[in-house]
N, C-alpha and C positions, 0 to 999 in steps of 0.2 A: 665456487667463484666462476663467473663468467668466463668462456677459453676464448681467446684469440689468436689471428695468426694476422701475417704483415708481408705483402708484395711489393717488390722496390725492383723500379726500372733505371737500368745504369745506363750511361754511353760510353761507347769506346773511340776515346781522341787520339791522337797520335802527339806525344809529348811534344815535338820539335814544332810541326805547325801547329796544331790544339784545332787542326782538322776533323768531323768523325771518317774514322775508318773501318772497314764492312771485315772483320773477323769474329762476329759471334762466335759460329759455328766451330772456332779453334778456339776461342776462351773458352766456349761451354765445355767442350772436350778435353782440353787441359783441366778446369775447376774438379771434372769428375772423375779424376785421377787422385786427385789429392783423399786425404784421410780427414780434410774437415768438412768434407763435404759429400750427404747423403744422397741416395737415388730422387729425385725430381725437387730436389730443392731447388738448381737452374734450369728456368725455363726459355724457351726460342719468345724471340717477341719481330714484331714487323719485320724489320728493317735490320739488315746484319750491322748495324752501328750500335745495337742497343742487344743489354743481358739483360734478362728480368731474374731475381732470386723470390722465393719462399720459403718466411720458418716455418717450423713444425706448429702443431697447435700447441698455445702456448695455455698459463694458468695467470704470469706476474709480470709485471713491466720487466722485473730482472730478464725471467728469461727472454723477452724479446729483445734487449737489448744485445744482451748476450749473443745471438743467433744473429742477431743484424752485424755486427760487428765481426763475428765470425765470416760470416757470409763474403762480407765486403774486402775482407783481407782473402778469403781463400781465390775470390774471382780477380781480386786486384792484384794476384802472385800472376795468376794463371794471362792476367791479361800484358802483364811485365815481360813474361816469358815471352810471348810472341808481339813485341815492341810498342805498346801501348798501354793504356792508361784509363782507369775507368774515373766518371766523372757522375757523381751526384748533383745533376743540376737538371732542371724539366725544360726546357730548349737547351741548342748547343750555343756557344758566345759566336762561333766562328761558324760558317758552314759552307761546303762544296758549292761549284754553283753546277753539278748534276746529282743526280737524285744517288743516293744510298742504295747497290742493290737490297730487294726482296727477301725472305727468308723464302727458301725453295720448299713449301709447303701448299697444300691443295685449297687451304682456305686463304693465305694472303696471297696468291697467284689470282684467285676469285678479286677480291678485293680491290688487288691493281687492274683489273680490267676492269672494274666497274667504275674505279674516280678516282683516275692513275695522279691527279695534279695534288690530290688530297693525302693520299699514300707518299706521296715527293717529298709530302711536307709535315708528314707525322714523325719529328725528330723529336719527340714529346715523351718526359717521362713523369711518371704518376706514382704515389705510394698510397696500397690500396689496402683498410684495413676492415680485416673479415670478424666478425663480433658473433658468438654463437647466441639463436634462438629458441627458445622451446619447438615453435611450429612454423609451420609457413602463414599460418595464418596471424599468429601473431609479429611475425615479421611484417607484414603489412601495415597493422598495427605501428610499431615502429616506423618504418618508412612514414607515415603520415605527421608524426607527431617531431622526427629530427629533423624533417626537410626544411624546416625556416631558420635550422642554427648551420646550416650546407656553406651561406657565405659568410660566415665568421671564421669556418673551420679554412677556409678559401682563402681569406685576408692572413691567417695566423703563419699558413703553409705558403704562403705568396714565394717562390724561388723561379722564376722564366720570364728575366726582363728584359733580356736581349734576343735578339735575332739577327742574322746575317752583321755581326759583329756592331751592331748599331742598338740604344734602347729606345725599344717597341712605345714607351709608354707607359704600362701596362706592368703592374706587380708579377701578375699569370700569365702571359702570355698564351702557355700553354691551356690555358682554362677557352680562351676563343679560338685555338686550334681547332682543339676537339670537339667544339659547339657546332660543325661546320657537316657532322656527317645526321642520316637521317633521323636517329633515333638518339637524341642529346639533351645536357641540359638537365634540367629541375626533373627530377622522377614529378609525376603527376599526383593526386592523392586518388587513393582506389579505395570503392567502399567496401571489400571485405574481398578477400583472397578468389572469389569466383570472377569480380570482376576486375581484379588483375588479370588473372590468366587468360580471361574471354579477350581482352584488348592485348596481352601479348600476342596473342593467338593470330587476331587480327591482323596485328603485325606482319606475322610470319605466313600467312595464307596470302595476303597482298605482295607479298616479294620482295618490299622492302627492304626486309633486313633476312639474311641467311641461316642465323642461328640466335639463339638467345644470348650469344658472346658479342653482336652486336647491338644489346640494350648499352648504350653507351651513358644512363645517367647517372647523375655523381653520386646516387645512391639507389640500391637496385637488390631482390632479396639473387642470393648466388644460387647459379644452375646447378653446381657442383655441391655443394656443401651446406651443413644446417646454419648457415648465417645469413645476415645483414654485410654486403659487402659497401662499405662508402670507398667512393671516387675520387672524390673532392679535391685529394690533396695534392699538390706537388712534390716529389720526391725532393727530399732533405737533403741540406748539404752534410750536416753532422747524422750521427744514428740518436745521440740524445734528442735531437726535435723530435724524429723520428716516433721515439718514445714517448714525451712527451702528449705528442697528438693521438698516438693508440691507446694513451688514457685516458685522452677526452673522451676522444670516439667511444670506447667502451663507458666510459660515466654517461653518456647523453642513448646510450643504445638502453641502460640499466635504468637510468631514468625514467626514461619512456615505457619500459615494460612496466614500472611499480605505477604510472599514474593511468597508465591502461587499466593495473586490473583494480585499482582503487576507482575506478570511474571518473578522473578527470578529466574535463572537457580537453581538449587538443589545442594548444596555440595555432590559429591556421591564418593563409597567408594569401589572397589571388593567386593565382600563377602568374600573371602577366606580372607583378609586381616583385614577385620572388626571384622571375629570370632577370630585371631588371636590377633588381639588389645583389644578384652573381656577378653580373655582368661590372657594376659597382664595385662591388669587391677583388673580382678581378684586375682593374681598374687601378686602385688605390691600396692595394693591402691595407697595412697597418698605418700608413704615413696619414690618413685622413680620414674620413666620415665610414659612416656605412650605413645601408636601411635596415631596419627595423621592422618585425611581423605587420604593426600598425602604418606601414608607409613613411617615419620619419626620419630626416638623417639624425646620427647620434656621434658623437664622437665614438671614434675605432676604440681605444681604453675601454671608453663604460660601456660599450657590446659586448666586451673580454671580459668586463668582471661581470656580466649578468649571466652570460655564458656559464662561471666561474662559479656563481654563485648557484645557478638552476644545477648546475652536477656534484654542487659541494658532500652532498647525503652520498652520494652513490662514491665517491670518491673516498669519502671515511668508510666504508663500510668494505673499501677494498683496501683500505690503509695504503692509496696509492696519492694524497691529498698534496701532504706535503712535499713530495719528487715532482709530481707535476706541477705544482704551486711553484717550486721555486725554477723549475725549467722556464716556465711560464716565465719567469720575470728575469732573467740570463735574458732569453730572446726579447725583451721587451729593451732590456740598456744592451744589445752587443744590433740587435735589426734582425731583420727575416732575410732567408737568403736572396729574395731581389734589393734587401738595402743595401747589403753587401755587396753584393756582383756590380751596385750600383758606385758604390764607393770605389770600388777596384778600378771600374772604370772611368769615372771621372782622376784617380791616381795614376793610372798608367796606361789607359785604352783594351784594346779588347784582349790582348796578350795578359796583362795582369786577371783577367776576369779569369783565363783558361788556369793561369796558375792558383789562382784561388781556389775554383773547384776542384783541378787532384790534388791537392795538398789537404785536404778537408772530410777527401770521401771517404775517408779509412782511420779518422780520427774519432774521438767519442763526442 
């Protein structure tokens, strides 16, 4: 079976105002005291208002869910102890009106001097999940052939509808955040793993971007490890979506390798039209349309079930169909975490939004 592993960026609010507050650097050292949790499972991330976690490499949705839930209670003790609260939501509902310090590290110290107003504003959290490959080269391979299902996965994960206490619009808000730095957006399609690397390279001799840690697109093969890492998503207010979506993602990675090496052609997409259809998806989540590989709107549903239906083989054959079928359709009658946050705040303003999120992060 395909191994997976799953990245979730938290924040740390402060119960009473549902402020962010800049104690990573003590929850991470609190969490790694604790007995449920192993060496480099929390990671430093930007901005001392945010924890990032990683499970181990996984084989089954169980164990992700497992390990996400572990996770989220052992960092959510650690962040109780030193008077705060973690929050699974990809913006904050509330926020300071001065920036978050930095993590005291050599490459976001780079970072902030280079587009200090971008870094101010990256209060943005993402759940990133990593799909094992055969090769790099067939990573590639993939890359070209998931990039047109990028804003469906986009619309489904939609959780960052607020900003500075007010809603943005915008299902993701967090998705046009991040679109804002040089190397974002739609991965490109590359015809065969030399000329990826010749155009990262590029990249990276132009100045651009400092390391391959800032290929920022929402699906990219990893520096670190034999996978397909996707972007795409917003970090979950439950671990069950969470779940959920690391099935997609693995059915549509699994997919794609079986009609590679059967030889079928690739659904492919312009680019101009595929950032367009993110940007759309970002946009509306699930409450309305979405574009289509051929340019057309479609109702959000029948996107989901063709989605649904192009990873149904891969999904039986991991006997993971019916868990995420029926998550699938939980989040279709309860709303994606922007219809919620949305609800909260049309019920009580942005205070109720802050209690929604910790009340959530640490439940299944």
């Amino acid at each position: 079976m395909t191994t997976i592993g799953v990245e979730e960026e938290y924040l740390l609010l402060d119960p009473v105002t549902g402020l962010p507050v800049p104690l990573a650097d003590k929850v991470r050292a609190a969490a790694g005291l604790g007995r449920l949790v192993a060496d480099q499972e929390v990671h430093f991330e930007l901005l001392q208002a945010q924890v990032e976690v990683a499970t181990p490499v996984c084989s089954t949705l169980e164990e992700v869910g497992g390990h996400l839930l572990r996770l989220r209670h052992a960092v959510g003790a650690a962040a109780e102890a030193h008077g705060c609260r973690i929050a699974a939501c990809a913006t904050p509902p509330l926020r300071h009106g001065h920036p978050v310090a930095v993590t005291d590290q050599a490459r976001y110290r780079t970072m902030l001097a280079q587009a200090p107003q971008l870094v101010a504003e990256q209060l943005v959290n993402g759940m990133h999940v990593h799909v094992g490959v055969p090769s790099r080269e067939s990573g590639v391979r993939v890359l070209n052939r998931i990039r047109v299902w990028l804003p469906v996965l986009t619309a489904l994960s939609a959780n960052s509808p607020l900003w500075d206490g007010h809603d943005t619009g915008f299902a993701s808000w967090r998705t046009v955040i991040f679109s804002r730095w040089p190397v974002s957006g739609m991965p490109p399609r590359f015809a065969d793993i030399a000329d990826h690397d010749r155009r990262v390279q590029q990249l990276l001799d132009s100045g651009l971007i400092s390391d391959t840690g800032q290929l920022y697109w929402q699906a990219r093969l990893s520096a670190r490890y034999p996978t397909i890492e996707v972007r795409c998503l917003d970090v979950q207010l439950r671990a069950d979506d969470a779940v959920m979506l690391t099935g997609l993602v693995r059915a549509l990675v699994e997919t794609a390798l079986a009609e590679a090496a059967a030889g079928a052609p690739a659904l492919d997409c312009d680019q101009e039209l595929l950032q367009a259809a993110m940007w759309h998806a970002a946009r509306h989540g699930l409450s309305s349309t979405l574009i289509d590989p051929a340019g057309r709107q479609r109702r959000a549903g029948e996107m989901l079930y063709e989605l649904l239906s192009h990873v149904a083989p891969a999904l039986d054959a991991s006997g993971d169909n019916r868990q995420v079928t029926a998550l699938v359709h939980r989040l279709l009658q309860s709303g994606t975490g922007a219809d919620r946050q949305r609800a909260a705040l049309t019920a009580g303003g942005p205070r109720a939004v802050v209690h929604l999120v910790l009340d959530q992060s640490t439940t299944p």
